[in-house]
Backbone bond lengths (Angstrom), bond angles and torsions (degrees), N, CA, C in turn:
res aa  C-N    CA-C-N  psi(-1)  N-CA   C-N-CA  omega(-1)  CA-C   N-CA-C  phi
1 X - - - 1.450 - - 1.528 110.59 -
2 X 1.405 133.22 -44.43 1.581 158.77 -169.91 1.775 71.07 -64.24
3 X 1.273 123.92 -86.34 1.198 111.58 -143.86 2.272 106.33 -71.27
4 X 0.634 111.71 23.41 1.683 115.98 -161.09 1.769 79.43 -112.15
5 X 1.514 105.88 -66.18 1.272 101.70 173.58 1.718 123.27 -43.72
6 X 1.101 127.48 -73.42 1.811 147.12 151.02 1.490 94.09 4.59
7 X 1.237 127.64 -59.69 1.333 144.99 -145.07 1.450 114.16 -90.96
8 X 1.513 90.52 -41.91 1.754 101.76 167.10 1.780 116.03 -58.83
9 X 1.194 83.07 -67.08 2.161 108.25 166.52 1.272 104.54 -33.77
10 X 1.103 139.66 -10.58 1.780 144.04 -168.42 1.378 94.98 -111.56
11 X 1.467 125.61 -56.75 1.130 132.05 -163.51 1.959 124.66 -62.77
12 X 1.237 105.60 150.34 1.608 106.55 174.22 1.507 129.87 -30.95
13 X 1.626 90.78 -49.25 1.620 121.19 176.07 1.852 105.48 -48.83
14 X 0.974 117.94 -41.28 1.368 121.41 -163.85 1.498 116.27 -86.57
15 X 1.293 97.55 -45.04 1.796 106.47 160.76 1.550 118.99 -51.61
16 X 1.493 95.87 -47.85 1.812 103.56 -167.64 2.157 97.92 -73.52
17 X 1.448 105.17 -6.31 1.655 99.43 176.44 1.481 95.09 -83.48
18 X 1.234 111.66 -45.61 1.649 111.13 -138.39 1.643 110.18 -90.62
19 X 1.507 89.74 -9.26 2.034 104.20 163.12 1.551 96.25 -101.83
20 X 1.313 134.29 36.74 1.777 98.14 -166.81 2.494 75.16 -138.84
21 X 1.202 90.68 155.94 1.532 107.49 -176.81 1.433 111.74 -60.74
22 X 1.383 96.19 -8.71 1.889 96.66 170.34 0.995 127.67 -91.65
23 X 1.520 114.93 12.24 1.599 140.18 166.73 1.225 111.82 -108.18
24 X 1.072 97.69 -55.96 1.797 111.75 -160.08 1.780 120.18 -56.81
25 X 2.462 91.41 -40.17 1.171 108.65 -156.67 1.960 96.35 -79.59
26 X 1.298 112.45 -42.02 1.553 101.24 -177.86 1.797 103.84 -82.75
27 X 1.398 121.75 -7.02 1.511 98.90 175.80 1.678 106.10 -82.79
28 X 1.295 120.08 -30.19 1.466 109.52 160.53 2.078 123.78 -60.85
29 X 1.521 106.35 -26.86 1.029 102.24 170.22 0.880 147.58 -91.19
30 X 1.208 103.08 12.50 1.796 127.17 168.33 1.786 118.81 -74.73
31 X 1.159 112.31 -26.20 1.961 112.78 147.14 0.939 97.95 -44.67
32 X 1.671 160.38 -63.00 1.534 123.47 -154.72 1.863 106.49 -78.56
33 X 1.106 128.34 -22.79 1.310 137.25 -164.74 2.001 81.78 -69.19
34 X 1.664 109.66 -71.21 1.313 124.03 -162.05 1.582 103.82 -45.70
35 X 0.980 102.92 -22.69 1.886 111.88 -153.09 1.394 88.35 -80.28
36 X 1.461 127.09 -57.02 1.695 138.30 -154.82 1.404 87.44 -67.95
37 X 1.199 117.83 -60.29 1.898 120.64 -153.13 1.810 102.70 -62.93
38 X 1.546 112.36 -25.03 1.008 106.04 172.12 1.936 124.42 -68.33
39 X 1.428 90.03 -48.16 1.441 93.36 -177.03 1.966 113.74 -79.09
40 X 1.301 97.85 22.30 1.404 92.51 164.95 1.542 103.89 -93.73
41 X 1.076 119.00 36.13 1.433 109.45 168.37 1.703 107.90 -129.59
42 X 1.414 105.76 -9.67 1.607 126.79 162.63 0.996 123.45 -29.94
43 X 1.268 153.16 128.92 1.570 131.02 133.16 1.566 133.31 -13.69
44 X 1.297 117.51 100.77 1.545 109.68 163.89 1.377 124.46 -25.90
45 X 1.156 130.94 -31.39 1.352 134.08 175.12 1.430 120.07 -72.03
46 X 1.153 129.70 -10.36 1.184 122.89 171.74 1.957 110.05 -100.95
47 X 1.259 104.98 2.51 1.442 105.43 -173.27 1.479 107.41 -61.09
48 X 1.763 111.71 158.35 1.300 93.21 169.11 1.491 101.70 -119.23
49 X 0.931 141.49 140.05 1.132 126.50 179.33 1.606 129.90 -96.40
50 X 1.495 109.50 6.71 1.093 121.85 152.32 1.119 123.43 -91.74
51 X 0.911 145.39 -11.79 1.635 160.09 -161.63 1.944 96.43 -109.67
52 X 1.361 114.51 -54.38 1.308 99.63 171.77 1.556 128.74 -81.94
53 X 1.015 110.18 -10.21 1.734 118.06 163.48 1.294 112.91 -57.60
54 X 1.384 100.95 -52.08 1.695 119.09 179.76 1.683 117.69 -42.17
55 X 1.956 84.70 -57.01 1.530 76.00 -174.63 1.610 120.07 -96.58
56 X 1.692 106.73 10.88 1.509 110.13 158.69 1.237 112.58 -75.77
57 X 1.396 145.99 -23.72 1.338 143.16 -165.75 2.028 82.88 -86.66
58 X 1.122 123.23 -65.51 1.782 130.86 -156.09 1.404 82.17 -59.74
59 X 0.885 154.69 -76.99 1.674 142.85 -152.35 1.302 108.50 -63.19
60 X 1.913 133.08 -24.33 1.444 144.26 175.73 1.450 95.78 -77.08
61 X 1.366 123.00 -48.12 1.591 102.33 -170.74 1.694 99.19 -75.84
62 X 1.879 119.71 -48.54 1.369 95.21 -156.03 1.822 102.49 -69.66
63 X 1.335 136.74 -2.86 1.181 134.13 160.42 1.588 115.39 -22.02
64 X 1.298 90.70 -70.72 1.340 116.82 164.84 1.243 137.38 -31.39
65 X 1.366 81.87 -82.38 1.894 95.05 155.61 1.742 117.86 -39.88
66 X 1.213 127.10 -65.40 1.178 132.45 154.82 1.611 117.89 -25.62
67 X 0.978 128.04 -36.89 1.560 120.59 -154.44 1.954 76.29 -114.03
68 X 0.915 157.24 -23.00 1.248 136.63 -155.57 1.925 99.94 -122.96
69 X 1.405 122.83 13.14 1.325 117.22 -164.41 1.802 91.43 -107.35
70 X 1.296 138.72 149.09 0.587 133.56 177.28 1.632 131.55 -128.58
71 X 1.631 116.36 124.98 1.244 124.02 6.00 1.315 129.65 -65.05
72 X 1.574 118.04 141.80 1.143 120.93 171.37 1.433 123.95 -55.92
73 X 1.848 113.04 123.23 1.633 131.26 -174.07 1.345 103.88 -64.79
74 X 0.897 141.12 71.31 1.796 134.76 163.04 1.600 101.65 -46.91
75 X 0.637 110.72 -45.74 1.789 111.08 -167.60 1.727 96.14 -69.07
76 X 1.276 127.52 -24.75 1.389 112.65 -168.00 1.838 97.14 -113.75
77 X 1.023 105.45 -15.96 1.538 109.74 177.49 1.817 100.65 -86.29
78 X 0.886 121.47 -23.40 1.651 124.13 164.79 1.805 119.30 -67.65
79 X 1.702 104.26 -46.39 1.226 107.35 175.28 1.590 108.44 -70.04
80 X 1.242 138.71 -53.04 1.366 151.58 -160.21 2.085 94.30 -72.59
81 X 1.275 110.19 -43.65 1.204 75.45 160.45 1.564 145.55 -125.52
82 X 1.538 90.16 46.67 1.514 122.35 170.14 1.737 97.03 -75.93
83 X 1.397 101.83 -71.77 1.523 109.90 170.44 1.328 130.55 -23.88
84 X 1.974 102.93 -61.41 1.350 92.44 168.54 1.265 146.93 -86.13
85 X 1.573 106.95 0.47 1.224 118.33 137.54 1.534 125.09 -25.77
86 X 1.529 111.95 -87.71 0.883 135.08 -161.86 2.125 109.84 -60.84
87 X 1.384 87.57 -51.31 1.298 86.32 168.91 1.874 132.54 -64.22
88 X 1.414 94.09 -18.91 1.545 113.45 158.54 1.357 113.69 -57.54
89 X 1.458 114.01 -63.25 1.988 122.93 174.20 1.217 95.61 -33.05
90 X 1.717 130.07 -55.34 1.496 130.17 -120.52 1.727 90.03 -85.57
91 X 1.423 110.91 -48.59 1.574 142.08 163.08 2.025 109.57 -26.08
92 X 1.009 78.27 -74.82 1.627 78.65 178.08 1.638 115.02 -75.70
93 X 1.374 123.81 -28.58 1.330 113.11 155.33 1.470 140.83 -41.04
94 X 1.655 101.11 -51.52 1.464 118.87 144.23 1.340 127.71 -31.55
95 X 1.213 106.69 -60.42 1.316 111.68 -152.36 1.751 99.79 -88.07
96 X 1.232 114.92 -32.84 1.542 127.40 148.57 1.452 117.78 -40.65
97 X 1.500 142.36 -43.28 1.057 151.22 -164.47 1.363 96.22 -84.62
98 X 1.439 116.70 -74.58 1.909 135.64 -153.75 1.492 96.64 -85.76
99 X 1.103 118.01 -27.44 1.987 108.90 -175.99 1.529 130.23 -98.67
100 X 1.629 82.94 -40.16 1.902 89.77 -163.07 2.139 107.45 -119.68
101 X 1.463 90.39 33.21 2.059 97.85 172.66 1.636 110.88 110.80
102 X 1.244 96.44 -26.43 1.884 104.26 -169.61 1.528 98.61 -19.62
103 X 1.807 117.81 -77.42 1.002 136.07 -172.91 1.470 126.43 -34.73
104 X 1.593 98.17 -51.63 0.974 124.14 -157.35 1.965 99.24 -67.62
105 X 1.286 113.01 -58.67 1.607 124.35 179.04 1.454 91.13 -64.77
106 X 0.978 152.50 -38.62 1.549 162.52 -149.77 1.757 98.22 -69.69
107 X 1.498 99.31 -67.28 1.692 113.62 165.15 1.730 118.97 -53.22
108 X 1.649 106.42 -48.23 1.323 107.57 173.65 1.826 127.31 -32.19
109 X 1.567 85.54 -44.93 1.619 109.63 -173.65 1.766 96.76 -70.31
110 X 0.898 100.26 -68.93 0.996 95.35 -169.86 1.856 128.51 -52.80
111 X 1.338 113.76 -21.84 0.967 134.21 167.09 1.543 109.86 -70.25
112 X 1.254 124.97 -40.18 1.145 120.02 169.05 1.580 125.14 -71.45
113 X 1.264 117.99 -15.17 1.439 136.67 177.37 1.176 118.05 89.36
114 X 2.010 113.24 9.11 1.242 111.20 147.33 1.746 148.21 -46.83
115 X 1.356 113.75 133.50 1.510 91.54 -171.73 1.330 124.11 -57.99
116 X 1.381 126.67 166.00 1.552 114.57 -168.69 2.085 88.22 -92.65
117 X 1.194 101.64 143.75 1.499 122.60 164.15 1.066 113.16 -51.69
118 X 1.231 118.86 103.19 2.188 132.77 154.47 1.450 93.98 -54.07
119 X 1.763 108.84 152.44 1.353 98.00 122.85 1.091 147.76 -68.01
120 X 1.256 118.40 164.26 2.007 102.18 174.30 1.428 102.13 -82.59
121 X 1.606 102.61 144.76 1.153 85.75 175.00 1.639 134.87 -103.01
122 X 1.313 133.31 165.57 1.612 108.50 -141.15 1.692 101.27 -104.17
């Protein structure tokens, strides 16, 4: 298989991928995937929750888009739903914080002169 692959990597086919926007366009678009996974270590308080809805719905359609264009983008249908993954976490973090007490116990602590909770880090 190693060498089937090797062989491809030599070939025309591989050049005409690795210059063509079906490389180029999801290896640049992998900053929004990198960007989310980072700020899951953020403060809930700075989330926006319009801004990450946004870009959970744009990574669900171009998913899509990706898996139905032909040939099918694996490389951009991998990033998009790295993203919406991630932008999903970011989503319910939010909505954990501002809706359902997050805040609210968040202040408690702090009111008590407990330290505020880090994440751990991984």
């Amino acid at each position: 298989m190693a060498s089937t692959f090797v062989h491809w990597l030599k070939s025309p086919a591989a050049r005409e991928y690795f210059f063509s926007t079906h490389f180029w366009g999801p290896v640049a678009n992998w900053g929004l995937p990198l960007a989310a996974l980072a700020d899951l270590k953020k403060d809930e308080e700075i989330i926006s929750g319009t801004m990450t809805t946004t870009l959970l719905c744009y990574s669900t359609v171009f998913m899509r888009f990706a898996w139905r264009v032909q040939p099918r983008n694996y490389l951009l249908f991998a990033c998009h739903a790295a993203n919406a993954t991630a932008q999903g976490v970011q989503d319910l973090r939010f909505l954990n914080y501002w809706h359902f007490g997050g805040r609210e116990k968040r202040l408690e602590t702090v009111a008590k002169g407990e330290p505020k909770e880090e994440p751990t880090p991984a």
